[in-house]
C-alpha positions as a printed NumPy array, in Angstrom:
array([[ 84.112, -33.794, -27.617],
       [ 84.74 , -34.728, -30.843],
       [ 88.239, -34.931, -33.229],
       [ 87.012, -31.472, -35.061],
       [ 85.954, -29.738, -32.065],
       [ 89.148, -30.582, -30.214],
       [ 90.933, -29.322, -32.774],
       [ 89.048, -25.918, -33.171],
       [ 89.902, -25.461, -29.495],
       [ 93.57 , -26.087, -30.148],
       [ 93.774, -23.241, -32.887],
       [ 91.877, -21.028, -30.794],
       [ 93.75 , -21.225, -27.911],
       [ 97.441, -21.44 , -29.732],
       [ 96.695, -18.117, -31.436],
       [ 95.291, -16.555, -28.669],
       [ 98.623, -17.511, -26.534],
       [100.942, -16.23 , -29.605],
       [ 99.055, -12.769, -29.389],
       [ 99.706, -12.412, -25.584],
       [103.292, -14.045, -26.195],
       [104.331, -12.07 , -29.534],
       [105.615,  -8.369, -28.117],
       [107.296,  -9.885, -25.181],
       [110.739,  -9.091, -25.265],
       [110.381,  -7.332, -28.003],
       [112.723,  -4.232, -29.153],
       [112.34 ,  -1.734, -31.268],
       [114.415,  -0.835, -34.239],
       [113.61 ,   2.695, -32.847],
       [114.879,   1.352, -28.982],
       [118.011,  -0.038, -30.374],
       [119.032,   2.709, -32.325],
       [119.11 ,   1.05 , -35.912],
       [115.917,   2.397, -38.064],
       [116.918,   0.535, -41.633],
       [115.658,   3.223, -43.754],
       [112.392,   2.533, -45.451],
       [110.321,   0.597, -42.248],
       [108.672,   1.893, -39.547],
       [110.774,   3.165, -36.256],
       [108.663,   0.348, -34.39 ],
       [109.561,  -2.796, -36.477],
       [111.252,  -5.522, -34.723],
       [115.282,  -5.932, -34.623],
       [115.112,  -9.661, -33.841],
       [111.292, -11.109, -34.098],
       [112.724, -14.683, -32.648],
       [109.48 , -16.02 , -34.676],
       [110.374, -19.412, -34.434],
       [111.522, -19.417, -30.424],
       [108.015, -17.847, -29.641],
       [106.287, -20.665, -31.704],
       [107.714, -23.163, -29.595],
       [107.078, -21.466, -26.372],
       [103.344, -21.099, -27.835],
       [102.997, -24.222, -28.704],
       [104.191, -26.066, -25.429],
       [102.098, -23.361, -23.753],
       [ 98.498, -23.942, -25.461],
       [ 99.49 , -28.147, -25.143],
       [ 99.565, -27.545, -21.415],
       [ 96.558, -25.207, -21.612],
       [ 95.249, -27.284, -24.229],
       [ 94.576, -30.381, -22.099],
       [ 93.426, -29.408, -19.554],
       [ 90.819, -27.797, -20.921],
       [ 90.217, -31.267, -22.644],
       [ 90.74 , -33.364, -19.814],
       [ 88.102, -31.213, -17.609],
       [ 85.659, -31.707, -20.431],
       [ 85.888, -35.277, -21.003],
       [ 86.539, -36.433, -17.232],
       [ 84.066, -34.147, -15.574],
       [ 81.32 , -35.036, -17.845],
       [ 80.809, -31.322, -18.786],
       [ 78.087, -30.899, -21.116],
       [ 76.832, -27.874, -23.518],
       [ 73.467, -27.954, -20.79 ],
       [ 75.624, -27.558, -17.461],
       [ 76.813, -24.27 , -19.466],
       [ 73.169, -23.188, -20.862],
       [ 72.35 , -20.392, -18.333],
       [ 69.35 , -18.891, -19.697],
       [ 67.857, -22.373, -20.369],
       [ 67.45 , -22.327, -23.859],
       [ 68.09 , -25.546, -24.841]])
């Protein structure tokens, strides 16, 4: 695996985890009441943007490496994965 590809899998995996994380706990101006006039009824009242960031990121570390570590320590190769044999 090299620096580039380990990398590619980090931003693919952190954005994946900040779609699954970004509507939980999530309420609705329309939920809470408040619609400021001028957005939609189902904009956020408190995004906590940067919180959910952190949580991602910490996440998609863990997730991260051991992904990595199966691929470099279990001598996984791009042929153990080829099922139709094309390569």
């Amino acid at each position: 695996m090299t620096v580039v590809s380990a990398f590619v899998l980090w931003v693919i995996i952190w954005f994946l985890t900040l779609f699954v994380v970004l509507p939980i706990g999530l309420t609705t101006q329309e939920e809470a009441g408040e619609v400021v006039p001028g957005t939609p009824a189902s904009a956020p009242v408190e995004a906590r943007i940067r919180r959910k960031m952190l949580w991602v990121t910490a996440v998609t570390l863990a997730i991260w490496g051991s992904i990595c570590a199966f691929i470099l320590w279990s001598g996984v190769t791009i042929e153990d994965i080829d099922f139709f044999h094309l390569m």
